[in-house]
C-alpha positions in Angstrom: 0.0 0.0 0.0 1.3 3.6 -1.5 1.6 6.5 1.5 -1.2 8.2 -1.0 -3.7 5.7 -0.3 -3.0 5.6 3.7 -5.5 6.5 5.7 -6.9 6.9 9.5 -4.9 6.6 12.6 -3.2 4.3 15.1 -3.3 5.5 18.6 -0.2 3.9 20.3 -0.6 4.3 24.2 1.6 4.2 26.6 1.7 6.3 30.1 -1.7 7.0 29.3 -4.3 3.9 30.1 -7.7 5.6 29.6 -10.3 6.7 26.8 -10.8 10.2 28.0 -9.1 13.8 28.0 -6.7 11.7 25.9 -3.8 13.7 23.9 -3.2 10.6 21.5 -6.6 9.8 20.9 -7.5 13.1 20.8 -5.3 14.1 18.0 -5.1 10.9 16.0 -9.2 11.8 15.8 -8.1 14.6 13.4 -7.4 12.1 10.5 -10.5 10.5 9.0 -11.3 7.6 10.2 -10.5 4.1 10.9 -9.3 4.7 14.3 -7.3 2.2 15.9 -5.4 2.3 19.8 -2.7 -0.7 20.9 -0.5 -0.6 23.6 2.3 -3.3 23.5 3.6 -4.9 26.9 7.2 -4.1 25.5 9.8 -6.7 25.7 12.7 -4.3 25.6 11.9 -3.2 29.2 9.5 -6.3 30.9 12.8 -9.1 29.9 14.6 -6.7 32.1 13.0 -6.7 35.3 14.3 -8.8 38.5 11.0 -10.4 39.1 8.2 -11.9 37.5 5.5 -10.9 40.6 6.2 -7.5 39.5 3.2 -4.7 41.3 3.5 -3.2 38.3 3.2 -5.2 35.9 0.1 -6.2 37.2 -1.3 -3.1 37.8 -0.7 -2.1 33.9 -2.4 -5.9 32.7 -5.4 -4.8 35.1 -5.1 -1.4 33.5 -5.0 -2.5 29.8 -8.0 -5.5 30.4 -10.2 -2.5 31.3 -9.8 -0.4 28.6 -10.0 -3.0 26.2 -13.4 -3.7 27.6 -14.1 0.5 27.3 -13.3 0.6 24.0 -14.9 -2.5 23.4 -18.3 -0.8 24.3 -17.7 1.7 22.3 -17.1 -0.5 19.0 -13.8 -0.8 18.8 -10.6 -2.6 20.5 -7.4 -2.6 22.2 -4.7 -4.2 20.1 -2.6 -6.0 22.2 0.9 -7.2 21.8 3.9 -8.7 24.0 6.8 -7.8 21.6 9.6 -5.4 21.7 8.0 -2.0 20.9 10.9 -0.7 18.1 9.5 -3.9 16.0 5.6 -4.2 16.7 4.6 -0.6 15.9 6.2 -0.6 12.2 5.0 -3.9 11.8 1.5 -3.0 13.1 0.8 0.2 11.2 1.9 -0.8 8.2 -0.5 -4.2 8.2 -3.4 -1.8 9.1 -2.7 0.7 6.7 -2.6 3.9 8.8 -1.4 7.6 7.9 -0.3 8.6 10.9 1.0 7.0 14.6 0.4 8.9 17.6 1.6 8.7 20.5 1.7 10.5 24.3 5.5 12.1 24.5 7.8 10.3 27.1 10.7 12.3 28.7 13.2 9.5 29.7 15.8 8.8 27.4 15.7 5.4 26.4 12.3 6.0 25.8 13.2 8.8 23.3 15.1 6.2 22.1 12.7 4.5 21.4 10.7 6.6 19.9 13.1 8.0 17.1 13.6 4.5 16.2 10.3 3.7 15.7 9.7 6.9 13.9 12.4 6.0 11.6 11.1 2.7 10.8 7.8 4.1 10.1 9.0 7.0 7.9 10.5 4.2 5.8 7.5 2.9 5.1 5.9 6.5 4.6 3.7 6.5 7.9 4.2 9.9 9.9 5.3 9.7 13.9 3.7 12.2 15.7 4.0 12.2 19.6 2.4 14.7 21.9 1.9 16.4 25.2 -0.2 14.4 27.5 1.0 13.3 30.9 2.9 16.8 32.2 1.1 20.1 32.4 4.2 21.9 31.2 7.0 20.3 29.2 10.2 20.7 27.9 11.1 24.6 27.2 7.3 25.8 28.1 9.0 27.1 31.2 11.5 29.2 31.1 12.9 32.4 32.6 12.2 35.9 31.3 15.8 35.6 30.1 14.7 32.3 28.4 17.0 30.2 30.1 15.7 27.3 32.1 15.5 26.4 35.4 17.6 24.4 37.9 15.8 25.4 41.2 11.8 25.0 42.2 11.0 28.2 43.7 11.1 30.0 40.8 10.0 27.7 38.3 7.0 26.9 40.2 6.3 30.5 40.5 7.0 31.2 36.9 4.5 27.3 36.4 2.1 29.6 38.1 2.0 32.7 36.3 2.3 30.9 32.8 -1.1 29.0 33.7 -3.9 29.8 31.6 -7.3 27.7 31.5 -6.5 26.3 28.2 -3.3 24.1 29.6 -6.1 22.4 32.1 -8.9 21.9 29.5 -9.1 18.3 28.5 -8.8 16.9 25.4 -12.1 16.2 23.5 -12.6 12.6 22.6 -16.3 12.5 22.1 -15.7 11.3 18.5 -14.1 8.0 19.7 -17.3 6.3 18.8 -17.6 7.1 15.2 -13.7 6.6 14.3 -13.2 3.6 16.6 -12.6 0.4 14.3 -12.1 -3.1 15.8 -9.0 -4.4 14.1 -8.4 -7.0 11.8 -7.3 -10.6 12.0 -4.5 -11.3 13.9 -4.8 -8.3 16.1 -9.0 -8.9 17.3 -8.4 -10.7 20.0 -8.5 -11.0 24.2 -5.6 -9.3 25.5 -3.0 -11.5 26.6 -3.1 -12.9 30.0 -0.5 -12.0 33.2 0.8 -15.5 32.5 1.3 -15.7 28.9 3.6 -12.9 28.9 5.6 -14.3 31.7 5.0 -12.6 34.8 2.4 -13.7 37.8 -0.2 -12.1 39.4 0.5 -10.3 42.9 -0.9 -8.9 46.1 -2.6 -5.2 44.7 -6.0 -6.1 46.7 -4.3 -6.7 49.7 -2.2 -4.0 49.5 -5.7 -2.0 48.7 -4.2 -0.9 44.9 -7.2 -0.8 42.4 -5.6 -0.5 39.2 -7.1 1.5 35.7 -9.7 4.1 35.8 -11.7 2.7 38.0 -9.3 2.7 40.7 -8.0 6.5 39.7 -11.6 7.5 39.9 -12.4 6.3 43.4 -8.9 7.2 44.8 -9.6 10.9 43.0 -13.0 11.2 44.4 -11.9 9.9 47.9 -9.2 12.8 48.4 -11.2 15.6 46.8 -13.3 15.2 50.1 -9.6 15.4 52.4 -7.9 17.9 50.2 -8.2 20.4 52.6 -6.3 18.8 55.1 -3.6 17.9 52.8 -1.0 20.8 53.7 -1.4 19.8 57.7 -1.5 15.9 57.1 0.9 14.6 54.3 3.8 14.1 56.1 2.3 12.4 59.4 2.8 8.5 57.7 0.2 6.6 60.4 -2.5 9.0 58.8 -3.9 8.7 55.3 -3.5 12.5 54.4 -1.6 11.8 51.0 -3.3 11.4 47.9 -2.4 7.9 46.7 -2.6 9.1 43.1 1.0 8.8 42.2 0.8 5.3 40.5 -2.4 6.6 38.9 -0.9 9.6 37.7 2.9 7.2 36.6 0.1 4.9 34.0 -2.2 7.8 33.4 -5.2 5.9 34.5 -6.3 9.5 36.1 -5.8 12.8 33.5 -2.8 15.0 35.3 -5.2 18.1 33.6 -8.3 17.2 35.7 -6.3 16.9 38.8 -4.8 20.2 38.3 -7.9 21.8 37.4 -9.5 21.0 40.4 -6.6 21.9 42.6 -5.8 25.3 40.9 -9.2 26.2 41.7 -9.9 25.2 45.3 -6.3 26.9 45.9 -7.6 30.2 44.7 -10.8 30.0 47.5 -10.9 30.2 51.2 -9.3 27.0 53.1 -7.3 26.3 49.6 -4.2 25.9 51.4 -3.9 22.1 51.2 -5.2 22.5 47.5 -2.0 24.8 47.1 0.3 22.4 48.4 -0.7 19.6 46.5 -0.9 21.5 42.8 2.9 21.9 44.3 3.5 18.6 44.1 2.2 18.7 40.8 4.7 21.0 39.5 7.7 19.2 40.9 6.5 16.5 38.8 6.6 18.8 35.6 9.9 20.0 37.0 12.0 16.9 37.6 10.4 15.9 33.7 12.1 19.0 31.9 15.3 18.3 34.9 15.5 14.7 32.8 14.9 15.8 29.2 17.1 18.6 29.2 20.1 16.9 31.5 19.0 12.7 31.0 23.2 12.2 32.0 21.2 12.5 35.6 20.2 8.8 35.2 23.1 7.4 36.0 25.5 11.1 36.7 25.1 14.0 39.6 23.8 17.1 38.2 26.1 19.0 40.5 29.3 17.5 38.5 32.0 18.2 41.9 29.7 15.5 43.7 29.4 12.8 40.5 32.8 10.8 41.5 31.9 10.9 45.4 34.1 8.1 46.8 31.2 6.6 48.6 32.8 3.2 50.2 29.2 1.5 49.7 29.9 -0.7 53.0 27.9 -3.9 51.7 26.6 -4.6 55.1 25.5 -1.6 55.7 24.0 -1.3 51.6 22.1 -5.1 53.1 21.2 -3.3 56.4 19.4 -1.0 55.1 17.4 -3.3 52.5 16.9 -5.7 54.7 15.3 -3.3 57.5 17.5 -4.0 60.1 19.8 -0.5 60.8 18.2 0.2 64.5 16.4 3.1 63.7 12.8 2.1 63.9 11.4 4.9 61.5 13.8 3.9 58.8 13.1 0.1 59.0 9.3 0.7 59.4 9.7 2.9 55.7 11.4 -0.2 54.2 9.2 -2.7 55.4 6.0 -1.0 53.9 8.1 -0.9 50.8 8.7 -4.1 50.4 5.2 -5.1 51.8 2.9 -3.0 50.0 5.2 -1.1 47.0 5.0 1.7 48.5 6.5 4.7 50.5 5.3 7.9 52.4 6.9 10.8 50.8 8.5 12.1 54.1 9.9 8.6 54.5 11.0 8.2 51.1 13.2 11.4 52.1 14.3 10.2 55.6 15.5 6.3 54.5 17.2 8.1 51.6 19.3 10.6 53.9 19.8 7.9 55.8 21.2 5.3 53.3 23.5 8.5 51.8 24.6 10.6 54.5 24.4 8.2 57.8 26.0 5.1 55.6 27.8 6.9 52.8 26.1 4.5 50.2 25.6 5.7 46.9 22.2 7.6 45.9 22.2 6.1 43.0 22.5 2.3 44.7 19.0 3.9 46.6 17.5 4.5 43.4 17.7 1.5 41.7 16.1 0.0 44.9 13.7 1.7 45.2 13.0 1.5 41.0 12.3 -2.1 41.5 10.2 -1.9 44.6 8.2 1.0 43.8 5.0 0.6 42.1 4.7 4.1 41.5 8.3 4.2 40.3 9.0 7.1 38.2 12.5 8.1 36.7 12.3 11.5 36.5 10.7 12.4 40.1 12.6 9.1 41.6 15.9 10.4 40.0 15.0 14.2 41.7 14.2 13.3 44.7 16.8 11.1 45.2 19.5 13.7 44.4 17.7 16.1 46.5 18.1 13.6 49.4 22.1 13.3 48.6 22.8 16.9 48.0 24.1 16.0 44.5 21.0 17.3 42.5 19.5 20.8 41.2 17.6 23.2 44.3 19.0 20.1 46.5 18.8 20.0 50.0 22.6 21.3 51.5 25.1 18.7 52.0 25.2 19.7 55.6 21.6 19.7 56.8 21.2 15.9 57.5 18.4 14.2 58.9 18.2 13.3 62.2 15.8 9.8 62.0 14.9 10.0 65.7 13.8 13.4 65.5 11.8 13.0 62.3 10.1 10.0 64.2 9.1 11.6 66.9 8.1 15.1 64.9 5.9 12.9 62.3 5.3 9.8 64.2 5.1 11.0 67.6 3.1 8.2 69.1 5.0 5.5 67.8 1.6 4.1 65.5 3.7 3.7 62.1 6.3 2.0 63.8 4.1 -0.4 65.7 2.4 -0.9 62.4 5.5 -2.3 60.8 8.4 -3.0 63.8 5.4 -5.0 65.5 8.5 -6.2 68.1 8.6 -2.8 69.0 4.7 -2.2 70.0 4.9 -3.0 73.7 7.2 0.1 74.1 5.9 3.6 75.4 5.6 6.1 72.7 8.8 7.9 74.1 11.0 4.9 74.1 9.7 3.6 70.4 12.0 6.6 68.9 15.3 5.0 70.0 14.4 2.1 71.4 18.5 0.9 72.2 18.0 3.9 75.2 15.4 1.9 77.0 16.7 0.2 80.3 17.9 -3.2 80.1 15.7 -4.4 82.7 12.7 -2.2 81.0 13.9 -4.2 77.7 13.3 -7.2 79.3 10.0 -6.5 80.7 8.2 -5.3 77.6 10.1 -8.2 75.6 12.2 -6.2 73.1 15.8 -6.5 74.1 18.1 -4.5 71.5 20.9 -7.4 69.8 18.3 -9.6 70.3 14.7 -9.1 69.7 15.2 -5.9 67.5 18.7 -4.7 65.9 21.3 -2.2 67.5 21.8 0.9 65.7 24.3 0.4 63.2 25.4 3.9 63.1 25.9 6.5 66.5 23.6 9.3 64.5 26.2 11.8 65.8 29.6 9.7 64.9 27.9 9.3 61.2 26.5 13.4 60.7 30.6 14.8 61.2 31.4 11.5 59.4 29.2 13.3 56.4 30.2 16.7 56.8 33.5 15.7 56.5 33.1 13.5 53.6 30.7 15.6 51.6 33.0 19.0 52.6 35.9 17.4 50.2 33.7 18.5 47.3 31.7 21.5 48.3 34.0 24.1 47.6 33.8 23.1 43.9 29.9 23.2 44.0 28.5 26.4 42.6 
């Protein structure tokens, strides 16, 4: 088939699982119709993964089943494939005989990668490659200083976020016409999407750990903190309370539409009691910030954006690296963060920031030996924000938090966790202890030890670090490349 006689439109979604305020859909509905929409579970980056009871995995199966069945209703299909991604798209728009491939733009750079492959391989073949703006508010240059430089620090990007804002950037993108351009596909590709099993991996624990995946679950978890935004500024970083939004793997498979979300927060910010409202749309931005961070510097993968810090000599103790995976460093808050990691696949935010200070400036590990831990444990793992906040944790990123203002993990547990109800939650050994022993539990009397059954070497770990021995240990350490830092 001749480009001239191409016609319609392949959809190719990615990090964005839903058939509404779609950016793909929305603008592949431009060309006449047919319509089609795949997604392909994409070999290049499921092969890779070091388990096959992967959260996520099964969250974006769960995902994709459901939209399949919502675009089913609406007369068409999903086309689903388990293939590597540079291969199936060429291979699939040119057997349908589409114009034009759209797809939501990704920021990470092997999935840019990716993409220019795939839009050479289609330009061969005479098939445009047209990706889009979808899951950030703001991308790439749409922020930029009056100078027109970008930014390397929040504050004034989220200010300059603010001011840029117009209604338009929140409106959602019609995709009423689905319906009447929707086509179900042809042989091979009209048929059930592939099950959990069949494309190697097994199905896990997301209803015990309460995770309803697709839009379903992003609508309820979306309606359930609209009623608890307010309280959002005063709660998020208590970890025994529920004040967070529980959005973020919703918002990582864009099974929720980031433009709703920040509709509705830019507005109850602007009214009385909008102060949690405010906070949150913050959070919002740092996602859109730590996305341009990664596009315009992707060496931050696997380098420091402050260069002075990139060749740290960290000595990456191995015990202490095991330690602190294996929740066992003595310091209940950190151990408590780690075990609802690995339990549920997730993190609170102010924990995610207090076990990563504590792996980099109490152990002298490598931030980037935290990240990749925490890439494969967290189901809302995203590289750009994960990446960021990491950094930010080990002084070695943009706006980061100074080398010498370190975290002081009994202090942080007994600001945000004052009565000791995380820690009981997950360091159930320590529950018999009174809320002001819980904190730093190797102070207790011996004989107190003994009584409430918790005897530090034995029952619960020592500290493995003195925090005061490890903080001048830190300054010392990170003070051999701060006077190169600008």
């Amino acid at each position: 088939m001749t480009a001239a006689r191409r016609a319609g439109a392949l959809a190719w979604l990615r990090r964005d699982l839903r058939d509404f305020d779609n950016a793909a859909l929305h603008h592949a509905l431009a060309l006449d119709p047919p319509l089609y929409v795949c997604f392909v579970f994409d070999r290049a980056i499921l092969d890779a993964l070091p388990t096959r009871a992967d959260r996520r995995v099964d969250f974006i199966h769960r995902s994709v089943v459901e939209l399949d069945a919502a675009l089913r209703r609406r007369g068409g299909a999903l086309i689903v494939e388990h293939a590597d991604a540079r291969e199936a798209i060429p291979r699939i728009a040119r057997a349908l005989g589409v114009a034009e491939v759209f797809a939501g733009r990704d920021y990470e750079p092997d999935a840019i990668a990716r993409d220019d492959a795939v839009a050479d391989s289609l330009a061969k073949q005479g098939i445009a490659f047209t990706s889009v703006k979808d899951h950030v508010v703001f991308e790439r240059d749409d922020v930029v200083s009056q100078a027109g430089r970008p930014f390397s620090v929040f504050t004034p990007y989220r200010n300059a976020w603010l001011k840029r804002l117009q209604p338009a950037d929140l409106e959602s993108y019609d995709v009423e016409r689905l319906a009447s351009a929707l086509r179900r596909p042809p042989p091979p590709f009209d048929r059930d999407v592939p099950s959990l099993r069949s494309i190697g991996f097994e199905t896990t624990d997301l209803d015990a750990v309460g995770v309803v995946a697709g839009m379903r679950g992003g609508r309820a978890r979306y309606d359930d903190f609209q009623r608890c935004i307010d309280a959002y500024a005063r709660a998020r970083d208590y970890p025994a309370l529920d004040g967070s939004s529980q959005l973020s793997v919703h918002l990582r498979f864009g099974t929720v539409s980031v433009r709703e979300l920040a509709r509705f927060a830019h507005a109850r910010s602007q009214e009385p009691g909008g102060e949690g409202a405010a906070t949150w749309l913050s959070e919002l931005v740092w996602r859109d910030f730590f996305s341009q961070i990664l596009w315009r510097h992707p060496r931050v993968v696997s380098h420091a954006f402050r260069r002075p810090y990139d060749g740290l000599p960290f000595p990456d103790d191995p015990s202490h690296v095991a330690a602190w995976r294996e929740a066992r460093t003595g310091y209940p808050i950190v151990d408590a963060a780690m075990r609802q990691l690995h339990a549920t696949g997730y993190m609170h935010n102010r924990l995610r920031m207090v076990a990563a200070s504590f792996l980099v400036k109490h152990l002298l590990v490598d931030w980037r030996i935290g990240e990749r831990h925490f890439a494969d444990w967290l189901i809302d793992y995203d590289l750009a924000s994960n990446n960021g906040n990491w950094q930010w944790a080990a002084s070695t990123g943009c706006d980061a938090q100074p080398y010498f203002r370190i975290f002081n993990p009994v202090s942080q547990s007994q600001r945000f966790d004052a009565d000791g109800a995380f820690i009981r939650r997950w360091v159930p050994e320590l529950a018999l202890l009174d809320a002001d022993d819980i904190h730093a539990p190797w102070r207790v009397p011996q004989l107190v030890q003994q009584q409430r059954g918790v005897v530090i070497g034995r029952d619960y770990p020592a500290p493995i670090v003195d925090h005061a021995v490890a903080r001048e240990r830190a300054l010392a350490f990170f003070r051999s490349a701060s006077d190169g830092v600008a």
